[in-house]
Every structure is written in C-alpha cells, then in structure tokens.
Backbone bond lengths (Angstrom), bond angles and torsions (degrees), N, CA, C in turn:
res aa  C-N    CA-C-N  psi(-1)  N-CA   C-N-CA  omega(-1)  CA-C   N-CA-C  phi
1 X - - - 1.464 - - 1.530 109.57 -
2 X 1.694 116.38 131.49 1.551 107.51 -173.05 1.698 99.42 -74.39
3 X 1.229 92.18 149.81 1.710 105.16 170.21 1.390 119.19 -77.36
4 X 1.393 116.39 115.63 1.708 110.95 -178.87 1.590 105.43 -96.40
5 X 1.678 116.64 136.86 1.424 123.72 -158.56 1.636 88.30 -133.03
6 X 0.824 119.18 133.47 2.160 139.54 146.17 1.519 104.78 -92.36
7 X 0.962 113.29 113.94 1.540 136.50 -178.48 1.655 105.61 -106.14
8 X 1.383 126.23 81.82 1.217 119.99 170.89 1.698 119.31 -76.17
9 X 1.197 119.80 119.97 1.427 118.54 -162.80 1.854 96.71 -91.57
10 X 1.489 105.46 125.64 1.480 110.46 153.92 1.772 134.40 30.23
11 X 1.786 102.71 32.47 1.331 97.03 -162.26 1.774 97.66 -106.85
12 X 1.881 100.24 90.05 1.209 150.27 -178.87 1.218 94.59 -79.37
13 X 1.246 125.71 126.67 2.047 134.88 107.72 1.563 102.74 35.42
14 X 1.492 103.62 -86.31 1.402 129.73 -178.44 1.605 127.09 -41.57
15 X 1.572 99.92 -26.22 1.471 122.18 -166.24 1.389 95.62 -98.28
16 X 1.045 118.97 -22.77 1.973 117.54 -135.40 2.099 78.44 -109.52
17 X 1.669 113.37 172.51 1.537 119.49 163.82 1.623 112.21 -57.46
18 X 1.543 87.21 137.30 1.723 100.84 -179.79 1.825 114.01 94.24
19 X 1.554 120.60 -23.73 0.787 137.88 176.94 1.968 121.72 -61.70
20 X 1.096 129.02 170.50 1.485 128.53 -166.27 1.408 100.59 -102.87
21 X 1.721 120.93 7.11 1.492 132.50 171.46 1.405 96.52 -149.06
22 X 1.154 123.91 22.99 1.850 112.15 -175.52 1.745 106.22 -43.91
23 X 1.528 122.64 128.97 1.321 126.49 170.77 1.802 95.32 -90.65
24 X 1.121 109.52 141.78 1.308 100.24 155.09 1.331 138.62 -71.88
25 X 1.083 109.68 133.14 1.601 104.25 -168.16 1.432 122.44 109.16
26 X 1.382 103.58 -11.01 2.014 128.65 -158.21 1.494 94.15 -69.96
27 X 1.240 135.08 -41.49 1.643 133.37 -157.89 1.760 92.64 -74.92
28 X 1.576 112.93 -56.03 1.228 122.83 177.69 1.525 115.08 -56.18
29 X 0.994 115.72 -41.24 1.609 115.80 157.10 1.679 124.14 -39.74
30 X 1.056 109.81 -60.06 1.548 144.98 -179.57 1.814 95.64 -42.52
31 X 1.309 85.92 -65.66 1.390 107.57 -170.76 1.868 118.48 -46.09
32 X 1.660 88.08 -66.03 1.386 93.56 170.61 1.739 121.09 -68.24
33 X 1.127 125.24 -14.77 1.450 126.62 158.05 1.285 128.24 -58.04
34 X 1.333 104.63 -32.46 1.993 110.60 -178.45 1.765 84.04 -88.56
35 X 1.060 121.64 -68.19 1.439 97.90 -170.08 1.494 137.19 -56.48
36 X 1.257 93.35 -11.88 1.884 105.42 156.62 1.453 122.16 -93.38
37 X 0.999 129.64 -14.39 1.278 128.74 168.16 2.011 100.51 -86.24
38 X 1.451 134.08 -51.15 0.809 107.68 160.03 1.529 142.73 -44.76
39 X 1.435 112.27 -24.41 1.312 104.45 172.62 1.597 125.27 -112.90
40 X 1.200 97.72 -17.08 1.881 98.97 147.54 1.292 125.34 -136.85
41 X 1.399 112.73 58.25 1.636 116.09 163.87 1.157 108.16 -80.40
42 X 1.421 125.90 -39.73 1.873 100.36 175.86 1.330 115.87 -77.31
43 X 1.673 125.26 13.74 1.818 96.10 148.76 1.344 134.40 -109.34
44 X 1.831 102.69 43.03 1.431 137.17 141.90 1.408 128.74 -80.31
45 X 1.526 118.20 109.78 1.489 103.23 165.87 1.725 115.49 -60.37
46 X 1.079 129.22 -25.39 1.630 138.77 172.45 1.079 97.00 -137.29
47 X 2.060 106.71 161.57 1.346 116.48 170.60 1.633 82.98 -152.81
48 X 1.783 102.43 115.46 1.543 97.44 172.06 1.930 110.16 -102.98
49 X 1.068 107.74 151.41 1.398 115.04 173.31 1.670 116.22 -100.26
50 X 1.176 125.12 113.23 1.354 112.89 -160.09 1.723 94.87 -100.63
51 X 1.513 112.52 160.56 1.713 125.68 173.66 1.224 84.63 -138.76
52 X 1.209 93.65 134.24 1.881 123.66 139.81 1.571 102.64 -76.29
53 X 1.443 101.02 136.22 1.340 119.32 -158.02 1.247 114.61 -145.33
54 X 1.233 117.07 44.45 2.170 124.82 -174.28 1.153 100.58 -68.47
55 X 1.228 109.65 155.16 1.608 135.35 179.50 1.740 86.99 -88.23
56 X 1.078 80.20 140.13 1.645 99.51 177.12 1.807 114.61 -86.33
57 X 1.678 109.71 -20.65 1.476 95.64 178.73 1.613 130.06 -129.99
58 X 1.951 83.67 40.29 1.768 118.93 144.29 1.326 133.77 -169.77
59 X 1.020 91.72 175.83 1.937 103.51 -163.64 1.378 114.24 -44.08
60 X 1.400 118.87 -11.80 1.443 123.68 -148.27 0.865 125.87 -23.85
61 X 1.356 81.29 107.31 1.862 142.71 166.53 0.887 98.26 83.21
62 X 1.725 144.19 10.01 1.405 132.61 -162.28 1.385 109.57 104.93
63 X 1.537 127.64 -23.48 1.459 117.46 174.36 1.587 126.62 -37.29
64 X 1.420 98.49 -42.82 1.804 121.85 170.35 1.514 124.77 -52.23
65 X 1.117 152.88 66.84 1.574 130.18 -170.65 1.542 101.76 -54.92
66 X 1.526 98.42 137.34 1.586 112.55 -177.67 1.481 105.21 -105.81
67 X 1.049 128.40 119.78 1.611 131.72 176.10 1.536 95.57 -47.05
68 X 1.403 103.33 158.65 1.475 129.73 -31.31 1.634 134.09 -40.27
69 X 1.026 99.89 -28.80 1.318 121.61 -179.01 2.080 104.98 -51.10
70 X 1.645 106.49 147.25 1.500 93.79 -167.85 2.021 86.23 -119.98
71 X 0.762 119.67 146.09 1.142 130.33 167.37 1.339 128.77 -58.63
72 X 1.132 134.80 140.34 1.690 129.78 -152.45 1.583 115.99 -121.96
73 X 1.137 100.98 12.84 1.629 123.42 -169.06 1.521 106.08 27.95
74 X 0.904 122.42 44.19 1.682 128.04 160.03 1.334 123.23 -102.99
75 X 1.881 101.38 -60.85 1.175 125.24 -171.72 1.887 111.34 -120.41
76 X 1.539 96.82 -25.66 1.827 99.44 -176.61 1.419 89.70 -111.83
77 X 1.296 102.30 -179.30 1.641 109.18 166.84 1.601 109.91 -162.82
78 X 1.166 119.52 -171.78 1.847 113.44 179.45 1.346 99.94 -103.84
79 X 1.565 125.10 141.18 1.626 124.58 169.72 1.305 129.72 -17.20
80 X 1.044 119.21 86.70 1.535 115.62 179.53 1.164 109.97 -122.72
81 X 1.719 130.18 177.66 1.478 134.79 -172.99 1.236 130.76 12.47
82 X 1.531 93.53 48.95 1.517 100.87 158.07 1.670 134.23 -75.32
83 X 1.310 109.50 126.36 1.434 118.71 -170.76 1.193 116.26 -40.86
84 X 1.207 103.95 138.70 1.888 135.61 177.68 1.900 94.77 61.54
85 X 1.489 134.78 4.74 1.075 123.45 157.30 1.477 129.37 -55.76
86 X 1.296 153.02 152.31 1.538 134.27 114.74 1.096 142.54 5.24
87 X 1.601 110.34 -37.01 1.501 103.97 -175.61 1.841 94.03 -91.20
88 X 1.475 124.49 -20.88 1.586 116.40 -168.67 1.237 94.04 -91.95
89 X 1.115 128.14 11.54 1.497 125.06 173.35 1.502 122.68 -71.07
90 X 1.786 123.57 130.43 1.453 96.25 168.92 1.242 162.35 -30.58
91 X 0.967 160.63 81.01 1.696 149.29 -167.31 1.497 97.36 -12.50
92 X 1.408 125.87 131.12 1.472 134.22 174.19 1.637 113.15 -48.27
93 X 1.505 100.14 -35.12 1.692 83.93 174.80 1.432 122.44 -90.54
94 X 0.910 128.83 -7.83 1.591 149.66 131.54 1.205 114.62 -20.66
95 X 1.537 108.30 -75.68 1.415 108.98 -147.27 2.212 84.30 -76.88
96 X 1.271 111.49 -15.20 1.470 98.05 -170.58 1.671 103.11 -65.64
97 X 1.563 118.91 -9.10 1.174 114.14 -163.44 1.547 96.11 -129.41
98 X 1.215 124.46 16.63 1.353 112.66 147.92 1.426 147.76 -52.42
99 X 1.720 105.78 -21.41 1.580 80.12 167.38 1.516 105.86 -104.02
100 X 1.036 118.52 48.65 1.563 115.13 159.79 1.446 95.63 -88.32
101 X 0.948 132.21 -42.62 1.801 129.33 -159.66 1.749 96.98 -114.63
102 X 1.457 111.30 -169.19 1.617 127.64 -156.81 1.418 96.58 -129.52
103 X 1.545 136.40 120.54 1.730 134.23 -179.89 1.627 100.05 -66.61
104 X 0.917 104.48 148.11 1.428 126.66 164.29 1.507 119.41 -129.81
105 X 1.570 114.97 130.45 1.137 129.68 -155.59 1.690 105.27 -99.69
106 X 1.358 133.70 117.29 1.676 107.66 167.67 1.687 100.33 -143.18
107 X 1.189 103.06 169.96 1.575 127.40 159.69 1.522 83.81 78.11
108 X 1.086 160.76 73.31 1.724 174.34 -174.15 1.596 108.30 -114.65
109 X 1.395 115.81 61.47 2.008 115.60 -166.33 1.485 103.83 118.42
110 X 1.588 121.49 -42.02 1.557 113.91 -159.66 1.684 101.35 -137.62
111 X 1.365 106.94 154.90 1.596 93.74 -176.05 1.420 82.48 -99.73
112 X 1.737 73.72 155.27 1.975 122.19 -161.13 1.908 92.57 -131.78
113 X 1.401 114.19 128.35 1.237 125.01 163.47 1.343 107.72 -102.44
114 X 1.639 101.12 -59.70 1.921 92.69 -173.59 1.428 115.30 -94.86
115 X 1.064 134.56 163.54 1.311 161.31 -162.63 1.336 100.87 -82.51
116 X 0.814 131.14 2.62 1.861 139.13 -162.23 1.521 92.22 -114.32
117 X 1.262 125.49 -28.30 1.228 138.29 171.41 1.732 112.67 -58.59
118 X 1.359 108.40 -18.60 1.638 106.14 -141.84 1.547 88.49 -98.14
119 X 1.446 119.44 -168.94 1.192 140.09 139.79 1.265 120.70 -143.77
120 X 1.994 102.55 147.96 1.469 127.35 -170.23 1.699 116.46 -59.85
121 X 1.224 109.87 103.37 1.244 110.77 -142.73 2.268 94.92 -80.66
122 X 1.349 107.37 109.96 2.029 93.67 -176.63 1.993 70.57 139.40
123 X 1.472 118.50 -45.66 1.500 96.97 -155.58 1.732 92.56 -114.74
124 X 1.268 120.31 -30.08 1.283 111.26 -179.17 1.701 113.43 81.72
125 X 1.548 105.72 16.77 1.405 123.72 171.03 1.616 107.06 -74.13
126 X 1.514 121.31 132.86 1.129 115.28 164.13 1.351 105.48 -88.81
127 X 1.449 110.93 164.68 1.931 109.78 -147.98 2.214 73.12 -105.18
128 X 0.891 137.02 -33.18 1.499 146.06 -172.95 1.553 101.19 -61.37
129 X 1.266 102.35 -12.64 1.887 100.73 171.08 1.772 103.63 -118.49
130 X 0.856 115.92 -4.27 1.629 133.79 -163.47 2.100 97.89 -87.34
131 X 1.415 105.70 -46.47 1.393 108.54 -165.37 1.578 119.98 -78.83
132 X 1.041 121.52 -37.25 1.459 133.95 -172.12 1.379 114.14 -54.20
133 X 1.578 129.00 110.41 1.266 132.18 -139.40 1.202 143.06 61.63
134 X 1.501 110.65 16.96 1.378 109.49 -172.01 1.676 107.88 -123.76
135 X 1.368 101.31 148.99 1.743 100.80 170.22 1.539 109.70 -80.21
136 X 1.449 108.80 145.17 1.243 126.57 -167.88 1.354 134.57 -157.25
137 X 1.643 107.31 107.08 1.785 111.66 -171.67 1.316 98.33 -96.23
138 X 1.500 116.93 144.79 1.320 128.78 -164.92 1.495 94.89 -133.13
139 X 1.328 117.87 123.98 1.690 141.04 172.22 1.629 108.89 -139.60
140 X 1.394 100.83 150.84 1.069 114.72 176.55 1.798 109.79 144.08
141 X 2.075 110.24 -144.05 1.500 118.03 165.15 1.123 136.17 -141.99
142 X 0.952 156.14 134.52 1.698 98.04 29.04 1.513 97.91 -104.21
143 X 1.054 124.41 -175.43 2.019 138.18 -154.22 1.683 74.39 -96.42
144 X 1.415 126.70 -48.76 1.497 114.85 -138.85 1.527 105.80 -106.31
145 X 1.720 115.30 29.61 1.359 99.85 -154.58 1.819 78.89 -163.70
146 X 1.526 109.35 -111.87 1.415 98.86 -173.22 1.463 114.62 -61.99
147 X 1.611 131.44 -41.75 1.295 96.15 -171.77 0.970 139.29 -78.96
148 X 1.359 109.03 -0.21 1.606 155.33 157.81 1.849 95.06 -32.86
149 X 1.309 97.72 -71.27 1.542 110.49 -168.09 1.422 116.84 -74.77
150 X 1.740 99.98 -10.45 1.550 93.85 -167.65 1.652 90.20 -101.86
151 X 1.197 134.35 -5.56 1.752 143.94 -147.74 1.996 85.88 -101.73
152 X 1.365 95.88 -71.68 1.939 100.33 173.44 1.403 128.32 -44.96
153 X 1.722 102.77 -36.22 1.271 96.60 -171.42 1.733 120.31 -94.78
154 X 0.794 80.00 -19.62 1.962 112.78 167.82 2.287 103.86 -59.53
155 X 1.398 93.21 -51.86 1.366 101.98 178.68 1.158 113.73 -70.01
156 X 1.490 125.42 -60.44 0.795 136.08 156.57 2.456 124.87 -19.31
157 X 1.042 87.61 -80.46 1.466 110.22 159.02 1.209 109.39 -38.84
158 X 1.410 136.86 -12.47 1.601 142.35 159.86 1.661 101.93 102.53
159 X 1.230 119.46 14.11 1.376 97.88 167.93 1.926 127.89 -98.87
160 X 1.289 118.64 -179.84 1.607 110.79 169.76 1.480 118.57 -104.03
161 X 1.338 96.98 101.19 1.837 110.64 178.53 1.289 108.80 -106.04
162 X 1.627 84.05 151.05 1.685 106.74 166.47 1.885 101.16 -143.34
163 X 1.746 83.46 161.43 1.553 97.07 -175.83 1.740 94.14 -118.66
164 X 1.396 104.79 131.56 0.899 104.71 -178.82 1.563 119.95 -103.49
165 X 1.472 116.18 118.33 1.450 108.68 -137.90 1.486 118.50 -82.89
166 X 1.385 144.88 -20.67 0.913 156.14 -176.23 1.954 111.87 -86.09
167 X 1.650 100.03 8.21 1.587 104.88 -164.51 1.663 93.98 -115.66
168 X 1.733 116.27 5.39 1.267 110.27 -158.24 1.931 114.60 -143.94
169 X 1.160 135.31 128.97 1.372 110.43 -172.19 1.721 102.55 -129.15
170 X 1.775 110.24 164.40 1.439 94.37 -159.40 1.828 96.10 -106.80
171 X 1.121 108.51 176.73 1.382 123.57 164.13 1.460 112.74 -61.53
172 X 1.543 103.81 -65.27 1.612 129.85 179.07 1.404 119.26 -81.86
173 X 1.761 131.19 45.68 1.439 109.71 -153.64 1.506 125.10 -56.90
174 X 1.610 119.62 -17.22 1.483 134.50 164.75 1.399 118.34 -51.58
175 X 1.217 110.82 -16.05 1.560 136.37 -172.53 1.971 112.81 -87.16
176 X 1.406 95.60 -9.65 2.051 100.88 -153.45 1.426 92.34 -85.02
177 X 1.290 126.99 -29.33 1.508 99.22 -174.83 1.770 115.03 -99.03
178 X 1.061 84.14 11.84 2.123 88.28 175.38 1.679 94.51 -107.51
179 X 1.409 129.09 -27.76 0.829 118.73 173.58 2.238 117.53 -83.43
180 X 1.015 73.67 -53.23 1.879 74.33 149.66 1.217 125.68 -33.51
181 X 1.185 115.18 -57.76 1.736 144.83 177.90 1.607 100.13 -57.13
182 X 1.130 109.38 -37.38 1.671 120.85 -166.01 1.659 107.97 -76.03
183 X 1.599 110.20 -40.28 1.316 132.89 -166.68 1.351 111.97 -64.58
184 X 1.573 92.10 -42.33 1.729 113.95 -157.96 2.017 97.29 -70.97
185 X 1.355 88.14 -60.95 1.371 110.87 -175.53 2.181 112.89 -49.47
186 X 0.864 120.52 -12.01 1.558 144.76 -167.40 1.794 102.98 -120.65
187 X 1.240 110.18 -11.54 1.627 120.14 177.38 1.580 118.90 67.23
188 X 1.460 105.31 39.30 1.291 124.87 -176.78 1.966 111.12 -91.81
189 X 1.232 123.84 125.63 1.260 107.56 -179.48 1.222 124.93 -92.47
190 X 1.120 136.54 116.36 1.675 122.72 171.82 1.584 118.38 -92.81
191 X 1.192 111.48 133.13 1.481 113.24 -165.63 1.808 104.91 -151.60
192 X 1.592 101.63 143.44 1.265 97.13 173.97 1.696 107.92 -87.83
193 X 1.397 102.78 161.31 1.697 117.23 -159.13 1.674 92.24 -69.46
194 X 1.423 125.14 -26.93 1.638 111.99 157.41 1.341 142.93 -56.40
195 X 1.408 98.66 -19.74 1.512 121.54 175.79 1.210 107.18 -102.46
196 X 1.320 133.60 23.18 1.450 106.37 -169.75 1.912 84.79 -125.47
197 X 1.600 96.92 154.06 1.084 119.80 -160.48 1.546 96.16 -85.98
198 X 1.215 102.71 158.00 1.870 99.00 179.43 1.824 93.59 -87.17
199 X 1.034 122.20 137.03 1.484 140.41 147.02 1.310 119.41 -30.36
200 X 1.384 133.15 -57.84 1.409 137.27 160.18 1.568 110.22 -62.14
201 X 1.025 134.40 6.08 1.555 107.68 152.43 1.663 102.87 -119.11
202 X 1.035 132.75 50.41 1.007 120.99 141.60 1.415 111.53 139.32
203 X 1.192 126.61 159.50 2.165 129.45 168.26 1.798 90.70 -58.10
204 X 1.621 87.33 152.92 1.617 116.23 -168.48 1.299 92.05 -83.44
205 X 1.163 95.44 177.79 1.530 130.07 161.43 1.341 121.89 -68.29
206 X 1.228 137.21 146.61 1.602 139.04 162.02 1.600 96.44 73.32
C-alpha cells in the first residue's frame, strides 16, 4: 500500500508577520494548515512538520549575511530560526497541531531548503529515505524557496507530489507563475485544497 505523507514546510515565527523573514500572508497560511490538518489529517499515513534550525554562532555555510555585507534574499538572508529561539518556534496554530504530525529538524550549520534535507526528530529517520514511492501534499513556506525544494526533490526522489496552493505563500509573488511553470514541468501538481481528491479513495491522476 503507497504511503500518503503531508509535509508541512517550516511555518516558523520567523516566516509568519512580525518575523525576521515574515512572508506575507504566512499567519493566514498557518492558519489554514491547522484547520486542514484537523479535518483531514487522518487521510495521512504521516504528517511531518519541518523547522529550520541554524546554529546561532555561524553563518551556516553562508546562509547568514554577515555585516557589512546585506543579504540578497536569494542566496543570503538576515538571522532567522535560530534554534531553541522564538523566532524557530512554531506558528501558534501549528504548534496547537503538532502532535498530529512528527518535527523535523534541517539546515543545523548549512542552509537546508527542502525537507528531505531534515531529520525525524524522536526517530532519527532521514525524511530523503522516507519519500521514494510515496504520495505527497506539500504546505507550508515559502511557495518560492523551501517548498519549492521540498515539491522537486520529493519528485524527483520518485514519489507523486502536489502543492497545495492556497496552504502556501511566496517570498517573490511576481515569481509564481514561472515557478508554477517549473512545478508542472518536473511533474509536480498544484491544486487548490477544493480540488484535491481525498487519498483514501483511491491513486491520483497523472
């Protein structure tokens, strides 16, 4: 039987308004994720919750821009989700729905985009051996960056993903339909959570 997985990507404090990466839209994201996992988390065999998790006393690997230098939000960025801080902390409506799903730990020294990167933090499972054959909806942040990385690499890795689009917001929103374009083209599905088929009745489409 294929394994069906909800992959919530990194929707941190840090990510969400007020935050040292706030996406716009991130709280409302947050929001609509706990109320979808409350009402269909059991037609997930797993639901992991991923954190960005930097060491606070280095750049790791360069993810950090170090003054003088300003960060370019592509490749650097400003200190954010640093471990056991506030800002790497769940979004409150998140963390109310954390123990439905399993934390996952990534980017700890080196920056980490996808979640495939991470490990299941209680089992010490890497989630990059976890995906291969499995169906997989991916929510969370940002659209243009990790779930980006966690949607490709997931596909990639041989499984059938979709992003479910109204569960996710981007850094770059001028950026969504080349990145869309990107998804499609890599055999990634994007679908709104109205269109999407329940998992228990049956294998998808495409």
């Amino acid at each position: 039987m294929t394994t069906r997985l909800l992959i919530i990507v990194d929707v941190q404090n840090d990510f969400c308004e007020g935050g040292a990466l706030g996406v716009d839209g991130g709280g409302a994201v947050a929001e609509r994720i706990a109320e979808f996992v409350r009402e269909h988390g059991g037609d997930y065999d797993r639901i992991l919750v991923s954190q960005d998790w930097h060491r606070g006393d280095t750049d790791n690997g360069g993810h950090f821009a170090v003054p003088p230098a300003a960060p370019d939000f592509v490749d650097t960025w400003p200190v954010h989700c640093v471990a056991d801080t506030e800002g790497a902390a769940l979004h409150p409506a998140i963390a109310a729905v954390e123990d439905r799903g399993e934390v996952v730990h990534k980017g700890h020294g080196v920056p980490s985009y996808s979640v495939l990167e991470g490990i299941v933090i209680g089992t010490g499972e890497s989630v990059q051996a976890l995906v291969p054959g499995c169906e997989i909806d991916v929510v969370g942040l940002a659209y243009d960056f990790c779930v980006r990385a966690t949607a490709l690499g997931s596909r990639e890795a041989g499984a059938s993903v979709r992003v479910l689009r109204e569960m996710t917001a981007a850094v770059h929103p001028s950026g969504v339909a080349e990145l869309e374009e990107e998804l499609a083209a890599a055999g990634v599905e994007v679908v709104r959570t109205a269109d999407r088929r329940d998992p228990a009745a049956g294998s998808r489409e495409g």
